[in-house]
N, C-alpha and C positions, 0 to 999 in steps of 0.2 A: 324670375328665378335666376339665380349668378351659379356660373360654372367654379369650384373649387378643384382647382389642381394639385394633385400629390406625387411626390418622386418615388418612385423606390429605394430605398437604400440595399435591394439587392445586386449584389459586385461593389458595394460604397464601401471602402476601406477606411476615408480620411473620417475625422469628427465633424458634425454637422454644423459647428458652431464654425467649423474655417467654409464652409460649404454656404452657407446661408447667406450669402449676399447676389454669390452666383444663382441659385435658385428662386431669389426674389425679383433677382432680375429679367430671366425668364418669362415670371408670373406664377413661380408654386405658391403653396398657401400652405403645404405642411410635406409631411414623409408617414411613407407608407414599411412600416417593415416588424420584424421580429419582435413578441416580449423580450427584453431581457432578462433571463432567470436566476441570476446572482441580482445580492443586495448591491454589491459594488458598481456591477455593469447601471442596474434600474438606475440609483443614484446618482449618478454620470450623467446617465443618458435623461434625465428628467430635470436635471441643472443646465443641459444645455437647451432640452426645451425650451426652458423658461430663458433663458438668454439671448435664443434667438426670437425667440416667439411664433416661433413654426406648429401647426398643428400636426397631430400625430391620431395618422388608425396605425392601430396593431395588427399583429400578424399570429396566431396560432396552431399547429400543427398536432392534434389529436393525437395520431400515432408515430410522434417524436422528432418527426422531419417529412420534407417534401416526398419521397417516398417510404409511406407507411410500413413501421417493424410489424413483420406480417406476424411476429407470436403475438403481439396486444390482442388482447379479448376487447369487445366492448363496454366491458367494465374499465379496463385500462384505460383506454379514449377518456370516457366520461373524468375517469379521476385524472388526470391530466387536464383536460379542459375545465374543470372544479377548481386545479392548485394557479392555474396559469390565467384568469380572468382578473383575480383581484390585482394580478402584479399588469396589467393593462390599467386599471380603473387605477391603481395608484398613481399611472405616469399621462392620467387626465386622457385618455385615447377617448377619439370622437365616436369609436367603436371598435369592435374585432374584426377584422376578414378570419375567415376560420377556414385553414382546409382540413376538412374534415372525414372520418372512417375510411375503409375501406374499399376496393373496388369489387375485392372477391366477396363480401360479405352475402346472402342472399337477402330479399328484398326484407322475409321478415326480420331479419336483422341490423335492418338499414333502420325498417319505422321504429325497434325499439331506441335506435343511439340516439334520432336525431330528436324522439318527443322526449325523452331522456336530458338530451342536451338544452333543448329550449327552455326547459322546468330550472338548470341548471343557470342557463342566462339570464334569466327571471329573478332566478333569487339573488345571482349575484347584482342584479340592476346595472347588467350591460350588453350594447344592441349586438350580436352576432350574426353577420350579414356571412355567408356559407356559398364559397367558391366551387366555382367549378372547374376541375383541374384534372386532370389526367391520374390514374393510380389512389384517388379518393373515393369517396361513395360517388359523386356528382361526376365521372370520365363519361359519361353518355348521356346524350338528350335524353335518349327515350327513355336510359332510366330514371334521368331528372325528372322528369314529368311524368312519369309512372307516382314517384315518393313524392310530388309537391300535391298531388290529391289526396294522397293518405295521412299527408303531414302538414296539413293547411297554414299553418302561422310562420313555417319558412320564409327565410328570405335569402334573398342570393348575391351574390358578389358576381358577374357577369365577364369572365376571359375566356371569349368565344371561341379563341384563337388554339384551345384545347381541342373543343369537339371538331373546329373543322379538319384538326389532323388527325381525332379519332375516326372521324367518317372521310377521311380521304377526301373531300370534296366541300365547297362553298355549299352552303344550307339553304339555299336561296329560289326553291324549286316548291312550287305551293305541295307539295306532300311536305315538305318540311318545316310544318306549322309548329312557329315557337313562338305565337303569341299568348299564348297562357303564360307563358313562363316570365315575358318580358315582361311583364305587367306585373311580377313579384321580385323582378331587381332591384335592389338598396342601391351597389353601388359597379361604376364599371371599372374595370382594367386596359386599359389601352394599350395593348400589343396586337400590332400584325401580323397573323398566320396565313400560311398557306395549303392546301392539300396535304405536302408531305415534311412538314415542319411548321413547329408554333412560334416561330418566327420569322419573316423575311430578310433578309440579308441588309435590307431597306426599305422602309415606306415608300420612301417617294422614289424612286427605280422603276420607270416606266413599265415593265414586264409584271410590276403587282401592284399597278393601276386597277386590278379587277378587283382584287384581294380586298385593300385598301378600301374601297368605294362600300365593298360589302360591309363594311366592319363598321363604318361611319353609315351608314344605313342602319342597322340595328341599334345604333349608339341613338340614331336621333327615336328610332322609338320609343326607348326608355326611357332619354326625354319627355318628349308626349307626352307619357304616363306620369311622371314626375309633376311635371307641369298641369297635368288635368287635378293630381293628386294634393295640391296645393301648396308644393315642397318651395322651401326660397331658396334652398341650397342643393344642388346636382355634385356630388363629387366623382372625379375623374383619375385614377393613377395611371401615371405613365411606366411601362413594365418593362422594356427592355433589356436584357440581363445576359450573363455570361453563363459558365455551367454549361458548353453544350450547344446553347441557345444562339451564341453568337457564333457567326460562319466563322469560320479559319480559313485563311490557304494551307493546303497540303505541303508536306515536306518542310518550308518555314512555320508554320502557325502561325501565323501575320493574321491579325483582324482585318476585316475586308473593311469596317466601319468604325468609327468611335463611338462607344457604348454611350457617355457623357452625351454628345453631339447627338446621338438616335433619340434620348429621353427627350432631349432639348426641340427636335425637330420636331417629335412629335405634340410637346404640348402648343408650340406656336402654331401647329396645326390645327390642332384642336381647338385653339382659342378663335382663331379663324373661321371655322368651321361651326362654332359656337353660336358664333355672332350671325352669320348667315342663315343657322335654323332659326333663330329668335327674329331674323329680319324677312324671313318666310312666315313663321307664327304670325307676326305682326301685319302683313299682309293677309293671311288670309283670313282675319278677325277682322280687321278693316272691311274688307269685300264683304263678307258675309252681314258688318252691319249695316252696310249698303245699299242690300239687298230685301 
């Protein structure tokens, strides 16, 4: 199974086609970001696809943007996600991440959107992998896993780095059983959160050595699964992003980090990190036929 790395292009300003050499250099394999919803922008942005030869997941937002217009009904969601799939499948997207509903919604209004929405993906013949994100339906495990029993054919986009800022705290305490859930991730997110922010200032900043370890822990589960599952392909985005997310200094607003340089750290991390699960798998398939 080969690790696929994706960028974000959220905080990316420049065109991907001046971007694309730096990113293959790295070791990305595509970008992760927005439909465009003008014919002009789609156009654009699927001529430079093709020019760089970059793969591309989409990105969909239900109720209009990252934080949900809280008048949309559930009918709104739906027809939104109905008008915004085919302009993904025109610009060849390997899939959607979809953040999707609301957080206020109650649960039976959760199961109608999301079997609503699946029927919806279906028809359109394309995969909807459904992030977990703070202010959508999916801002809580336990209501994750409450709807991923009632809604069995879900599947999830996995940025953990949400709920551990929702639950103030690393998930990492056997009452906080998220193996059901891991085992219905599509695909993950690579951002490092902390307790009190869904992002750290830095990965590698010895003070979120815990953070960091836990994060790449659950990463290799999915794995696992991936791997037991028969997948040749694991994709990975690197998420690192502005909006909030990156620290400031007070008084100047100076970034404490290079946003560019965090994505960057992180995926050579990752790839690192990649290669050392697969050379643990490999040992311990070894031993075991050894044995």
């Amino acid at each position: 199974m080969e690790l696929a790395l994706y960028r974000t292009l959220w905080g990316v300003k420049e065109p991907i086609t001046a971007l694309a050499p730096m990113l293959r250099k790295v070791g990305f394999q595509g970008v992760e970001g927005r439909v465009p919803l003008d014919v002009e922008s789609r156009t654009a942005f699927k001529q430079a696809l093709e020019a760089t030869g970059l793969d591309y997941i989409g990105i969909i937002f239900t109720g209009g943007d990252v934080i949900p217009d809280q008048s949309k009904t559930v009918a709104d969601h739906l027809q939104l996600l109905e008008q915004q799939l085919p302009y993904a499948k025109e610009l060849g997207a390997k899939f959607v991440n979809v953040l999707a509903g609301n957080d206020r919604w109650p649960m039976e209004k959760q199961v109608e959107f999301f079997t609503k929405a699946l029927a919806i993906a279906k028809q359109a013949d394309v995969i909807c992998s459904f992030e977990t994100h703070r202010s959508t339906s999916l801002y809580s495990p336990w209501v994750t896993l409450e709807l991923m029993e009632l809604v069995p054919d879900m599947m999830f986009t996995l940025d953990i780095s949400h709920w551990i800022l929702v639950c103030e705290r690393l998930l990492d305490k056997p009452e906080d059983d998220l193996s059901a859930f891991l085992k219905r991730v599509f695909h993950i997110q690579a951002r490092v959160g902390y307790d009190q922010g869904a992002q750290v200032p830095h990965p590698a900043a010895p003070e979120y050595q815990m953070a960091l370890k836990y994060h790449q822990h659950v990463w290799e589960q999915v794995w696992s699964h991936h791997q037991s599952q028969g997948r040749k392909v694991t994709t990975m985005t690197t998420e690192f992003g502005p909006d909030g997310y990156l620290h400031h200094l007070p008084f100047t607003n100076v970034p404490v980090a290079d946003l560019w340089s965090l994505n960057d750290w992180m995926a050579e991390e990752e790839q690192s990190h990649y290669s050392l699960f697969q050379k643990n798998v490999s040992s311990t398939n070894n031993l075991k036929g050894a044995l």
